[in-house]
TIKE-91252 format. One line per 10 residues: number of its first residue (from 1); their letters; for each residue x, y, z of N, C-alpha, C, O, CB. Coordinates in nm, 3 decimals. Glycine has a CB too. Layout:
BEGIN
NUM) A) X Y Z X Y Z X Y Z X Y Z X Y Z | ...
end
This chain:
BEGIN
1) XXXXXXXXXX) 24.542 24.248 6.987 24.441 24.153 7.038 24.305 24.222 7.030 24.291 24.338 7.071 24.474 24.107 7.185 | 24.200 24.148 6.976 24.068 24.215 6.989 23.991 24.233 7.136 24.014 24.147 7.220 23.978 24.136 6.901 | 23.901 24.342 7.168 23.862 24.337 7.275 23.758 24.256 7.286 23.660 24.301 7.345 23.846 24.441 7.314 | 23.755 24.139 7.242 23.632 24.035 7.296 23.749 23.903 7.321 23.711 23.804 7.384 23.472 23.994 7.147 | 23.872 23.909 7.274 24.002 23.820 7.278 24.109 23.875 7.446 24.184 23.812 7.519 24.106 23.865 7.093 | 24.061 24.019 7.445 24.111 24.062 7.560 23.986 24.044 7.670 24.019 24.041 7.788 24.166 24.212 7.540 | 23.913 24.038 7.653 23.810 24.009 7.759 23.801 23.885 7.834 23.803 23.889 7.957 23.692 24.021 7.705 | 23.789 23.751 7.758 23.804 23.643 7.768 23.935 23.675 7.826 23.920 23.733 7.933 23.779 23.561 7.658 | 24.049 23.659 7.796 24.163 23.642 7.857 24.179 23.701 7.998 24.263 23.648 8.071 24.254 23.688 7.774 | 24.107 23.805 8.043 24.095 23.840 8.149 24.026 23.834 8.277 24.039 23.873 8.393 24.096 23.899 8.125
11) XXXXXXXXXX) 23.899 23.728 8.162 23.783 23.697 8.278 23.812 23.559 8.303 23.762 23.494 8.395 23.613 23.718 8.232 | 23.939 23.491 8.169 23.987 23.354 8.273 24.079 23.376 8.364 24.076 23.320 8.473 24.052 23.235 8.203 | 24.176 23.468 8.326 24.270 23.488 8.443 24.214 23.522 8.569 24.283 23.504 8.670 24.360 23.588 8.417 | 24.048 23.587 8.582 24.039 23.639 8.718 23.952 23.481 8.749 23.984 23.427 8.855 23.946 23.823 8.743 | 23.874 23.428 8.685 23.890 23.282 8.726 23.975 23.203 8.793 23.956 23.154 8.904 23.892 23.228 8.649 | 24.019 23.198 8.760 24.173 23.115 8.756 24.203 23.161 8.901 24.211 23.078 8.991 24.313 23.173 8.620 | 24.217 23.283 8.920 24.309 23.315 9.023 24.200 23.287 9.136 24.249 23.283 9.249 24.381 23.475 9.016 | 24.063 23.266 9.129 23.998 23.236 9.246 23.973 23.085 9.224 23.858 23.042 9.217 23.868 23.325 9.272 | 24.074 23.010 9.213 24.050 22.857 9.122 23.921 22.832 9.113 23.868 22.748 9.186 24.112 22.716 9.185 | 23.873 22.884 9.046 23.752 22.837 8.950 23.819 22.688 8.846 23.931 22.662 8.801 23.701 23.001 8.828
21) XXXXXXXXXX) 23.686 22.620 8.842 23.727 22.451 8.802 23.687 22.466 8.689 23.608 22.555 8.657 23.658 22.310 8.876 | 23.742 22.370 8.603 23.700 22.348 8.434 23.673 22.456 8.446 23.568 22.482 8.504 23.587 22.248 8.361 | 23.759 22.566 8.394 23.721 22.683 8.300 23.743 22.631 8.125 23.836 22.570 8.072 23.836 22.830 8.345 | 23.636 22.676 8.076 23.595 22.608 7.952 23.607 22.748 7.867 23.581 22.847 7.935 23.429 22.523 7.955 | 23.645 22.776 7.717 23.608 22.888 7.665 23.549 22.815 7.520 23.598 22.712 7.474 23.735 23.005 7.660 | 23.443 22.884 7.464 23.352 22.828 7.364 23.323 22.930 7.248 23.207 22.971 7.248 23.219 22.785 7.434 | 23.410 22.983 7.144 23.393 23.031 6.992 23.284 23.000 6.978 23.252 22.881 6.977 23.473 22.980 6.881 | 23.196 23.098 6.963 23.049 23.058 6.905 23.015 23.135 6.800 22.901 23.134 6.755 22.933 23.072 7.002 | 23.093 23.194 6.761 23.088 23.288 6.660 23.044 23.264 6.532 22.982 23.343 6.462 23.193 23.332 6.647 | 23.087 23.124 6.496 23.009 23.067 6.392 22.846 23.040 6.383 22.778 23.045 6.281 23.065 22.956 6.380
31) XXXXXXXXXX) 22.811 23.016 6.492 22.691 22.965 6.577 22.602 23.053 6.596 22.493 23.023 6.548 22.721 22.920 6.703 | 22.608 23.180 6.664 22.546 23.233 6.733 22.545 23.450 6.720 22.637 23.524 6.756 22.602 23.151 6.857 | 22.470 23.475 6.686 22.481 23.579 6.720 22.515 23.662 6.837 22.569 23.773 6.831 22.413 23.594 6.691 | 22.475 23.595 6.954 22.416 23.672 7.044 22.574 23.724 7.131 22.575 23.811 7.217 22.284 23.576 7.137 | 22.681 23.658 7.090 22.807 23.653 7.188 22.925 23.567 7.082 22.882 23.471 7.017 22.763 23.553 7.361 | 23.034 23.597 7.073 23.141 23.598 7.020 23.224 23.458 7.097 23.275 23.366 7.033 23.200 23.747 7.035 | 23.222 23.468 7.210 23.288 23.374 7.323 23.193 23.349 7.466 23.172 23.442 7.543 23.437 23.452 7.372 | 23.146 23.224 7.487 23.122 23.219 7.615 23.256 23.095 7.717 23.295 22.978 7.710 22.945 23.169 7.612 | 23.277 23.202 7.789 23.334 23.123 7.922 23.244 23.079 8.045 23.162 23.153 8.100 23.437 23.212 7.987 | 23.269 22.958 8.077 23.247 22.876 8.194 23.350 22.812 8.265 23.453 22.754 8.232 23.171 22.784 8.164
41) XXXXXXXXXX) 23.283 22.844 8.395 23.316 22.773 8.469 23.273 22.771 8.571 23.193 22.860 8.601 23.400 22.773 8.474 | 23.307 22.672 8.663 23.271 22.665 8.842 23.320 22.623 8.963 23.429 22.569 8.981 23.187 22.608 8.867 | 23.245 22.647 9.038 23.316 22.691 9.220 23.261 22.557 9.254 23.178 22.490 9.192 23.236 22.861 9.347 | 23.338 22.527 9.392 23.247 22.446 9.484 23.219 22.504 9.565 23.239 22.450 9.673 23.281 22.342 9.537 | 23.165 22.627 9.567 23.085 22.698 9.723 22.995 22.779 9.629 23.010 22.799 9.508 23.200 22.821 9.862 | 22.886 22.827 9.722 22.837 22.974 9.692 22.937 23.100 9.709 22.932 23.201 9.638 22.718 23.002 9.787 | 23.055 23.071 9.847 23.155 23.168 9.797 23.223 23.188 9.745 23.260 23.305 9.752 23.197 23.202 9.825 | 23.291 23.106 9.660 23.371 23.055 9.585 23.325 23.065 9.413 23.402 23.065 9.317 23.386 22.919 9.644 | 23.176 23.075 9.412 23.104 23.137 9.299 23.089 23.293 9.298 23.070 23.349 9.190 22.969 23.078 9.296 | 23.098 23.364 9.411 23.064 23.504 9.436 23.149 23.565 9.426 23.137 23.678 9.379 23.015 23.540 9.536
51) XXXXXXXXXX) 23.327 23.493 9.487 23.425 23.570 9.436 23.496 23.543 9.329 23.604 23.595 9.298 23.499 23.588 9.512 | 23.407 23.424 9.245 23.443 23.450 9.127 23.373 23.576 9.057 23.415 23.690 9.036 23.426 23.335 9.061 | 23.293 23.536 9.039 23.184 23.610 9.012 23.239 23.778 9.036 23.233 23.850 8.937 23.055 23.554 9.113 | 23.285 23.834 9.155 23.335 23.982 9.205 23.483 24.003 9.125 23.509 24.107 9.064 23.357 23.989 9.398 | 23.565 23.905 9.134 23.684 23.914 9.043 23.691 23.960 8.934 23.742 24.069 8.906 23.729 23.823 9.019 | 23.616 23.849 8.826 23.583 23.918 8.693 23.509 24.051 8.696 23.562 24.140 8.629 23.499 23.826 8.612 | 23.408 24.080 8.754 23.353 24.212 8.694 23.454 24.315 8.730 23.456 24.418 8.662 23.203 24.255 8.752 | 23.591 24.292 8.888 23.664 24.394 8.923 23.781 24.390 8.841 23.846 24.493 8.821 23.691 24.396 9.059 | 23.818 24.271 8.786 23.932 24.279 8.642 23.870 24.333 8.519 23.931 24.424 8.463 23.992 24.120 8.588 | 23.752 24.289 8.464 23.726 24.368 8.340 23.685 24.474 8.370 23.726 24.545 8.279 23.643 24.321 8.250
61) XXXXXXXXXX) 23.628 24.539 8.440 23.629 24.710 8.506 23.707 24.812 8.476 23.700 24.921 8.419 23.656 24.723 8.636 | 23.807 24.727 8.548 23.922 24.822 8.544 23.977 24.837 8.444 24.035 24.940 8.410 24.013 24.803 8.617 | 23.963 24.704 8.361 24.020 24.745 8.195 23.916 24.815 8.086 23.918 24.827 7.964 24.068 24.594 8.113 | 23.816 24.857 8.200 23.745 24.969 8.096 23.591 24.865 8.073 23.492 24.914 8.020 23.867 25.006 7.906 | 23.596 24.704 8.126 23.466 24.631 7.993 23.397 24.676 8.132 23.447 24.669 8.245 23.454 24.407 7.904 | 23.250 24.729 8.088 23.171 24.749 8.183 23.023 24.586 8.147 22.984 24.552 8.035 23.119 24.948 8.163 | 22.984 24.531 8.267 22.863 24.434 8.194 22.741 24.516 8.157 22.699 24.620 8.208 22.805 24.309 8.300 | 22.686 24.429 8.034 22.562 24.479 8.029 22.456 24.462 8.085 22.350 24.524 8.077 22.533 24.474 7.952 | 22.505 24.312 8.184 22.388 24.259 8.249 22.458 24.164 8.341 22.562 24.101 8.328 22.276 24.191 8.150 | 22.366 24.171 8.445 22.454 24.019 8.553 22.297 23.985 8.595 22.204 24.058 8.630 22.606 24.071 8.750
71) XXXXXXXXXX) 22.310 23.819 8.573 22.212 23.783 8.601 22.176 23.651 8.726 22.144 23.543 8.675 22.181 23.768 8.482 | 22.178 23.655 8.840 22.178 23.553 8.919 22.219 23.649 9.057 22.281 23.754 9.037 22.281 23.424 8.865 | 22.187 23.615 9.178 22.230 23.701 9.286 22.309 23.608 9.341 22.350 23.506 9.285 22.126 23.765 9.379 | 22.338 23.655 9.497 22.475 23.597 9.578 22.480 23.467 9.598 22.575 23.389 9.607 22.496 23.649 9.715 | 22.307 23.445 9.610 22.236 23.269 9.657 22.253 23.212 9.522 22.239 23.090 9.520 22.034 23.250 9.716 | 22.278 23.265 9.413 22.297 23.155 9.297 22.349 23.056 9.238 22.471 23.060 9.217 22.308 23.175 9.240 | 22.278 22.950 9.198 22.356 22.859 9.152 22.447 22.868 9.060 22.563 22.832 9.083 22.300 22.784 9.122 | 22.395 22.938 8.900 22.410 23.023 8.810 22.441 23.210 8.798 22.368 23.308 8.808 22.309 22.987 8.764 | 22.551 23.194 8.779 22.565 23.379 8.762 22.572 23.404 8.614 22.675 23.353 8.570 22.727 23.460 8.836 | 22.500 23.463 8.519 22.550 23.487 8.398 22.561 23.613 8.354 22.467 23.692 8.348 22.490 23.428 8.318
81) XXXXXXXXXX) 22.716 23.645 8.312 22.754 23.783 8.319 22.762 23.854 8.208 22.856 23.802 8.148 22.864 23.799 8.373 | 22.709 23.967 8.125 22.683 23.950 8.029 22.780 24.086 7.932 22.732 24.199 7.923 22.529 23.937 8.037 | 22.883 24.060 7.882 22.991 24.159 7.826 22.951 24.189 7.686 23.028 24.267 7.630 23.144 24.098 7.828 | 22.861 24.152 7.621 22.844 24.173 7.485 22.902 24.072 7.393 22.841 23.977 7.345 22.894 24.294 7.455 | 23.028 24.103 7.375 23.099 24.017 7.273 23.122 23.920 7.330 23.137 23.814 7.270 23.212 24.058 7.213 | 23.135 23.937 7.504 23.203 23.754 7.610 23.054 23.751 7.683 22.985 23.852 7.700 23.398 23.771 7.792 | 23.022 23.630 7.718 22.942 23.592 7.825 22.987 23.473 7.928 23.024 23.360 7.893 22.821 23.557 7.763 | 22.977 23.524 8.065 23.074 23.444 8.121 22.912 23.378 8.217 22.810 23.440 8.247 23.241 23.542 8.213 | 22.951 23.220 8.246 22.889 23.169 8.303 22.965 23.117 8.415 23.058 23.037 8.406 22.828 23.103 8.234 | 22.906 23.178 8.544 22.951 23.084 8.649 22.875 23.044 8.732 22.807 23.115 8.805 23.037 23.120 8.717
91) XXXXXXXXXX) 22.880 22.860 8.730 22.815 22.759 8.785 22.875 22.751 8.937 22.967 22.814 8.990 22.834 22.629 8.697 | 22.756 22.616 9.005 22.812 22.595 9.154 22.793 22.450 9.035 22.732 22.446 8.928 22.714 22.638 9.353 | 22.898 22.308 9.129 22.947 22.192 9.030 22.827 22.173 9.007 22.785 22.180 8.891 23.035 22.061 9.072 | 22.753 22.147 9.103 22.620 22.086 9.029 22.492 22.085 8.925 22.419 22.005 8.865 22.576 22.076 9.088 | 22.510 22.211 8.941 22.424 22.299 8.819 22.478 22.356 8.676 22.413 22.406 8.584 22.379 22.429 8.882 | 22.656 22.325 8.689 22.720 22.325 8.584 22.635 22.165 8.484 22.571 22.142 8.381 22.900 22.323 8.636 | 22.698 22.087 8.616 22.635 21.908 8.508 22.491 21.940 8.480 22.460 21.907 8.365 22.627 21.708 8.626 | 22.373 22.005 8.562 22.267 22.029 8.517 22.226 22.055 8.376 22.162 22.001 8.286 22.241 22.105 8.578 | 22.302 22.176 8.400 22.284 22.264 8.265 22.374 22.213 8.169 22.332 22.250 8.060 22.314 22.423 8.281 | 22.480 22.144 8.155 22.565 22.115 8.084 22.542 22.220 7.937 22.488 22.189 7.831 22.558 21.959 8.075
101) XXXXXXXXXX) 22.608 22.355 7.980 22.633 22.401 7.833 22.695 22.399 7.720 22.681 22.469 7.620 22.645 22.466 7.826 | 22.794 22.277 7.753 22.939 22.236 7.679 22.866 22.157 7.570 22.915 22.135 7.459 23.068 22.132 7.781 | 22.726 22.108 7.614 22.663 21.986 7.525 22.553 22.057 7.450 22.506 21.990 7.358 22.597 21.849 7.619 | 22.503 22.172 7.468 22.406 22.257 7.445 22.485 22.375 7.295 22.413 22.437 7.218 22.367 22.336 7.618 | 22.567 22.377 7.292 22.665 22.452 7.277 22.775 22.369 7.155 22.843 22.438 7.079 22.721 22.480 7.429 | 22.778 22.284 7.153 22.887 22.163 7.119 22.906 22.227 6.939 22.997 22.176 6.874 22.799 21.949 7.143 | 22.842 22.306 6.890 22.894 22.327 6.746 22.939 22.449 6.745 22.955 22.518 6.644 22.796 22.309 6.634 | 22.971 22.496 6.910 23.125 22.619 6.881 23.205 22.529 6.888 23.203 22.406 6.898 23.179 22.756 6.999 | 23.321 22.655 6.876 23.472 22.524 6.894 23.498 22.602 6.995 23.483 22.723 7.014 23.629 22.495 6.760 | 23.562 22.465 7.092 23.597 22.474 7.253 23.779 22.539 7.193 23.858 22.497 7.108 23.582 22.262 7.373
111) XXXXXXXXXX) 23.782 22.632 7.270 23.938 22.714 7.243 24.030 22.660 7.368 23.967 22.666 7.474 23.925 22.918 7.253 | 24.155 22.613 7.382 24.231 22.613 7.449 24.269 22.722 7.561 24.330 22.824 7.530 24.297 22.590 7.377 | 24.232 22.699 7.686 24.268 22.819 7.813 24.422 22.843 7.820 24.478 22.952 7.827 24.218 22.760 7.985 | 24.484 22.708 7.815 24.607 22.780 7.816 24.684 22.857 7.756 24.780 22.917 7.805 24.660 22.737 7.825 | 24.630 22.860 7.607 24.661 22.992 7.567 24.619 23.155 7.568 24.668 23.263 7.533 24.662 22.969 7.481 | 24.507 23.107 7.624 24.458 23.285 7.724 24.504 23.311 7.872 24.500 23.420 7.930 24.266 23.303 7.755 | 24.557 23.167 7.933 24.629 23.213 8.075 24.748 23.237 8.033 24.797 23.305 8.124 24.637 23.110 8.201 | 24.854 23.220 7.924 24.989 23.182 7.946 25.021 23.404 7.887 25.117 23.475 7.918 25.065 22.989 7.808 | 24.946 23.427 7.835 24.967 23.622 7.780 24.943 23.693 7.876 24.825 23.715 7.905 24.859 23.699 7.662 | 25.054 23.754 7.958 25.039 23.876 8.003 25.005 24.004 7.970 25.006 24.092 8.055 25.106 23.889 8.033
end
């Protein structure tokens, strides 16, 4: 598995496990230089964004991905976390529909989660 294929898979699973909603993953690779995969998704709380938000950086950590950047603090609507090859976005619901990046975005191809939750 590549480490931008292992990244994603790990920053949905730590999603996931703090049920984070519509987790979305987006191939942009065709598209975009700047990032390989962006994941989204979102909370309905500010805490519920924060421990998403603490999950992922303490699952990809430990598997060694350090961020290059986190951008949004605890009060944020928006956290955007920045892995190099993954960029993970996590919304509060409302500022997900704001920003709607799914529509901003729409000429990656949206990848199936359940096949990055179902690999241990």
């Amino acid at each position: 598995m590549s480490s931008s294929k292992e990244m994603v898979t790990l920053a949905c699973k730590a999603l996931d496990d703090k049920l984070g909603k519509d987790i979305k993953i987006i191939d942009i690779r065709e598209v975009s230089v700047i990032a390989d995969y962006f994941v989204i998704a979102s909370g309905s709380n500010e805490n519920q964004v924060q421990a998403m938000v603490d999950n992922v950086d303490e699952e990809l950590g430990r598997a060694g991905y350090e961020a290059k950047q986190i951008e949004g603090s605890k009060n944020s609507a928006w956290i955007l976390m920045d892995y190099g090859d993954m960029i993970v976005h996590v919304f509060d619901e409302e500022n997900r529909l704001f920003y709607d990046l799914e529509r901003i975005w729409r000429d990656g191809k949206e990848l199936d989660i359940s096949e990055f939750l179902e690999h241990k």
